[in-house]
Every structure is written in C-alpha cells, then in structure tokens.
C-alpha positions as CSV (number, residue, x, y, z in Angstrom):
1,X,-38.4,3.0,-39.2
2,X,-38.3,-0.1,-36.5
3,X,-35.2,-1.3,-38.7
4,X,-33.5,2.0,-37.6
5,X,-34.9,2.2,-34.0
6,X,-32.9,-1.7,-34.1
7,X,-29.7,0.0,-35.7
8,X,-29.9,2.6,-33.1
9,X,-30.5,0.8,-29.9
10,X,-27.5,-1.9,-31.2
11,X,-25.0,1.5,-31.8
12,X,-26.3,2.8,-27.8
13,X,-25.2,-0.5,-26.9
14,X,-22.2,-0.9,-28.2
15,X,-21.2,2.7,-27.1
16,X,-21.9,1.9,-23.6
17,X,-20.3,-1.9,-23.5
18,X,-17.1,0.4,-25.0
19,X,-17.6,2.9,-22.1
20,X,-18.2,0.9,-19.5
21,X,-15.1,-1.4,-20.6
22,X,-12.9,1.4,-20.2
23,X,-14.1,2.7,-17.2
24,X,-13.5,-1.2,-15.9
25,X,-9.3,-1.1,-17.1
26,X,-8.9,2.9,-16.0
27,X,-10.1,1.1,-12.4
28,X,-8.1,-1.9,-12.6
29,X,-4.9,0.3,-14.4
30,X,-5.6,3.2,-10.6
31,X,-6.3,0.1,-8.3
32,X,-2.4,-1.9,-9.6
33,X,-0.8,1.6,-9.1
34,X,-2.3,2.1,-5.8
35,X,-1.4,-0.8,-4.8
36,X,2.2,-0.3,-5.7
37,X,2.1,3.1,-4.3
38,X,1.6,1.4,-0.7
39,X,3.1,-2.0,-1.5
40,X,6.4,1.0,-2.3
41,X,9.0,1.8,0.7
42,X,7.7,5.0,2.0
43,X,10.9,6.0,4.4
44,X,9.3,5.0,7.7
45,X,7.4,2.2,9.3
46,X,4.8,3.7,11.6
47,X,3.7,0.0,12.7
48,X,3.2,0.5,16.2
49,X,4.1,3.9,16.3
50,X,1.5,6.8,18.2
51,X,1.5,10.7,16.9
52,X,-0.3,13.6,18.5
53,X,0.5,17.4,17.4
54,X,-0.4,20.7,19.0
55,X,0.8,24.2,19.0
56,X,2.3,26.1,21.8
57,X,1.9,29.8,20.1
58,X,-2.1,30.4,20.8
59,X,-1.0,29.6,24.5
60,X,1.5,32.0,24.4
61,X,4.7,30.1,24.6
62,X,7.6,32.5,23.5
63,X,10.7,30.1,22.2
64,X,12.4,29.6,25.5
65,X,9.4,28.5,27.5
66,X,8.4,26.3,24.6
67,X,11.7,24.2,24.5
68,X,11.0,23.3,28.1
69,X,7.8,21.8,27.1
70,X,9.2,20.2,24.3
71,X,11.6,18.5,26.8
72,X,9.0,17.7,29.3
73,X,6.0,16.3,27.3
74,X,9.2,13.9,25.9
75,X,10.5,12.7,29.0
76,X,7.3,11.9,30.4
77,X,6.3,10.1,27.5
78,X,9.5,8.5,27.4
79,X,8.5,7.1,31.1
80,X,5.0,5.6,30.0
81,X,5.2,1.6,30.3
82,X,5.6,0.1,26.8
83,X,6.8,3.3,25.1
84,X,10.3,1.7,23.9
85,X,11.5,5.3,22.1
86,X,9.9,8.7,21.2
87,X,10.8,12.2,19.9
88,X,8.8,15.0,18.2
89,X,9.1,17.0,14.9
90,X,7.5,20.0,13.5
91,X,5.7,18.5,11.1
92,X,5.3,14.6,9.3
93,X,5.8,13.0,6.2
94,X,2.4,13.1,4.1
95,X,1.0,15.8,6.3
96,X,-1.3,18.6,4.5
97,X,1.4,21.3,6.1
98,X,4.7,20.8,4.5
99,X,7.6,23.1,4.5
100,X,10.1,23.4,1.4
101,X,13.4,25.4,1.3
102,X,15.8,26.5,-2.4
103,X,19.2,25.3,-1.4
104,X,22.1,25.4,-3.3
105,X,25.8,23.8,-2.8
106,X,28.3,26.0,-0.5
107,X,30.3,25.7,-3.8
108,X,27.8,27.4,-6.1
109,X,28.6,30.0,-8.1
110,X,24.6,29.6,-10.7
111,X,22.2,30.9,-8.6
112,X,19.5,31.2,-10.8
113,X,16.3,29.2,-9.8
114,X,16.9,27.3,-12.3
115,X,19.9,26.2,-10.4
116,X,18.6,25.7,-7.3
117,X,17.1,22.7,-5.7
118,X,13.1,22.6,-3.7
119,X,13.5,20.5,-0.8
120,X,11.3,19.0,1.8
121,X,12.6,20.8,5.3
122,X,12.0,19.5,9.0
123,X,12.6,20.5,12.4
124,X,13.2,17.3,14.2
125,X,14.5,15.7,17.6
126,X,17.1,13.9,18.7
127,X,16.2,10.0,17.8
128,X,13.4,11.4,15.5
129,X,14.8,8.5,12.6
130,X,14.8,5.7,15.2
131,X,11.4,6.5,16.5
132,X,9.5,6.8,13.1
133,X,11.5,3.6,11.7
134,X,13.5,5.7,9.0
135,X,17.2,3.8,8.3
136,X,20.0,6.1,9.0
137,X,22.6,5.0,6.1
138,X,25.6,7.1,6.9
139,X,27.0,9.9,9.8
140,X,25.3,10.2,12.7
141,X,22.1,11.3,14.5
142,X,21.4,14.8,15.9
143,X,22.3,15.1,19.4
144,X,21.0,17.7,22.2
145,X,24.5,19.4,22.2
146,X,23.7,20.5,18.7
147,X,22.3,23.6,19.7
148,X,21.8,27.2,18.6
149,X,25.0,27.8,19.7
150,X,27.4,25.3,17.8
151,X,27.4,25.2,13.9
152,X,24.3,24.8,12.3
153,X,23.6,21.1,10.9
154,X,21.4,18.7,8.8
155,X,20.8,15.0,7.9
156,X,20.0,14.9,4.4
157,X,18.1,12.0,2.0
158,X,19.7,10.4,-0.7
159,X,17.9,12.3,-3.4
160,X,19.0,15.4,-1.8
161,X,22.7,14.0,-2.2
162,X,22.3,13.2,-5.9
163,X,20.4,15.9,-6.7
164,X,22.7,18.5,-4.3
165,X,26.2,17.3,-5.2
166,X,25.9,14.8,-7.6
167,X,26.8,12.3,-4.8
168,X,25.7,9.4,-3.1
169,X,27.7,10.4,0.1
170,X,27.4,13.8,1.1
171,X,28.6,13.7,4.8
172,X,30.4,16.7,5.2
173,X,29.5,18.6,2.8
174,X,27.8,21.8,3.1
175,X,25.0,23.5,1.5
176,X,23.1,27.2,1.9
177,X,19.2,28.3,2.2
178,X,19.5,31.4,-1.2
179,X,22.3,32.9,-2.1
180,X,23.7,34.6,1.1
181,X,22.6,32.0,4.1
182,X,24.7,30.7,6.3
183,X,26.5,27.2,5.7
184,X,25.0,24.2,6.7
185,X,27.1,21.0,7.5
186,X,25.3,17.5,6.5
187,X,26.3,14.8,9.4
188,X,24.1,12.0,8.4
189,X,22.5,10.6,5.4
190,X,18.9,8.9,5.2
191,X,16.7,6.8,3.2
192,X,14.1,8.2,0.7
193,X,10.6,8.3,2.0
194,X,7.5,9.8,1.0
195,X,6.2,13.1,2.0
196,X,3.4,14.7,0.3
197,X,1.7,11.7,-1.7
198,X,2.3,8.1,-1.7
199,X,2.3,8.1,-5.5
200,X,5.1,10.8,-5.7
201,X,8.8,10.5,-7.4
202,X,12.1,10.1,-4.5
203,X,12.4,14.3,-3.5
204,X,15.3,15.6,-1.9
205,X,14.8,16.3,1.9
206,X,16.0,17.6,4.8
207,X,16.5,17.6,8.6
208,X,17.8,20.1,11.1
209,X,17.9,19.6,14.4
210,X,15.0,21.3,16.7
211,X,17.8,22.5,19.2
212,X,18.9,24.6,16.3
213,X,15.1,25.2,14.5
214,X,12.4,26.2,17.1
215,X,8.8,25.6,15.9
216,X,6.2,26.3,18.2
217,X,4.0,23.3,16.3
218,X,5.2,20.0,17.6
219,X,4.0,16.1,16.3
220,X,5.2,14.4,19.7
C-alpha cells in the first residue's frame, strides 16, 4: 500500500510539473505576440496627441447647429498655446463603437455578399491624418470645400485598395455603399492601421469627409 501511495504521489507530480510547464510557454508564446502586436505599426502615432469625445444629440443639436460647434470647439482649440494641429472624427481606431459599411466597385456587376467587401467607415475632419500621425501615401487630404453639396468623396487604406480593385493605387476610382448607392470618388490613399484589436490582420478602411457625413458624436 505505501509503495502505491509513492507511485501515486510521483504520477501527481509529474502531472502538475507537465501542467504547470505548459502553462509557463502558453504565457511566454501570449507575452512574444503581445509584444509584437504593439512593437507592430498600428496606422497612427498618438505620442503627444490629446482626445476628448461627446455627443451633441442628448443636447439637442439638430445637424446644422452641430456643424457650428464642430467648427468652434476646433478653432478654439486650435488657438490653445502648444496645440501645433487638431481635428475631430466620429469615432477612433480601437474604440469599442466602430462603424463598418459592404461596398462594392462602381464596376461591379456580383453583388452577392459574398462579393462584397466589410470595411471600417469614418467621418473625419479636414487634417484628421496629420493630427493623429497617419501617413497619407497618395491624393490629397479632405478639404472644407468638400461639402454636402460637391460630389461625395473618400480616402481609402491600402487594404481597401487591394481588396476593392485589386490595386495598390486606387485614386480615382470609385466605389458604392450596396447595390444602388451613390458613387463615391477615392482622392487619397492611407497607410494600414489598426482599429478594433491590436492583434488583428491589415482591414480595409475608409474615410469620408465630416462636411459630407454629419455625426452628432465627435472625438475632438
């Protein structure tokens, strides 16, 4: 009987050296990918950089009253000492409320889902990409006179180019929200970033200007 108590204790002991070693590399084998995952280019460099968000709508901002706000609360911050550029969007990259859109070439003619592309959409200002430290590659930057009124416009990411058109430069180009919506014209390409987990594959996203987008949520 104490000759198996011996065996038994030994086997327990094994079986928890085993355990515990493996435990011990699943935490080294998380801690070298999280470190990659940060170490990784994440589309922005927010060294430096300040974000505060509210929304307008519980105060009962209707759209035009709002977009004088906007305005305001950036030129005044624009006028703080030190501030060297700012803007405001309708959301951030990694921030729990993300919006995505099913787009599909102008060209398309397969508009089954299976067809269609999921991107990332935001509603940003004018100097949005300088301000959060994301490289413009190619095209141009939305401007104020890109408005509700003039043709409706986007800067796009490179995986949305690739994965979109097949292409690495896709100023130009247009693409639709569905089936039936309206064209949109790309003007300016982007680098990748990340924007719902740091450990995520490139996604394609999107930009539209918030002279043509009103969102009563705003990340100043």
């Amino acid at each position: 009987i104490g000759r198996r108590r011996c065996a038994s204790r030994d086997l327990l002991v094994v079986v928890q050296l085993t355990v515990c070693a493996e435990l011990v590399r699943s935490a080294l084998i998380a801690a070298r990918g999280l470190a990659r995952a940060i170490a990784a280019p994440i589309g922005m460099r927010p060294d430096g950089v300040s974000a505060i968000g509210f929304d307008l709508a519980p105060a009962g901002y209707d759209k035009a009253k709002g977009r004088i706000l906007h305005r305001r609360a950036l030129d005044a911050v624009i006028a703080w000492p030190g501030v060297t550029s700012a803007a405001y969007a309708d959301s951030l990259p990694l921030y729990l409320n993300q919006s995505t859109a099913t787009v599909f070439p102008e060209s398309a003619t397969d508009f089954r889902q299976s067809a269609a592309v999921s991107a990332n959409v935001y509603s940003v200002s004018p100097r949005y990409f300088a301000t959060i430290g994301t490289r413009l590659l190619g095209g141009r930057d939305f401007g104020w006179n890109d408005t509700e009124g003039t043709p409706p416009v986007a800067v796009v990411t490179q995986t949305f180019a690739r994965k979109v058109f097949g292409v690495d430069d896709p100023v130009g180009r247009r693409f639709r929200y569905g089936r039936d919506g309206q064209p949109v014209a790309i003007v300016g390409i982007v680098e990748d970033g990340k924007y719902v987990s740091l450990a995520e594959d490139p996604r394609p996203a999107l930009f539209r200007p918030s002279p043509q987008i009103y969102s009563s949520e705003l990340f100043l």
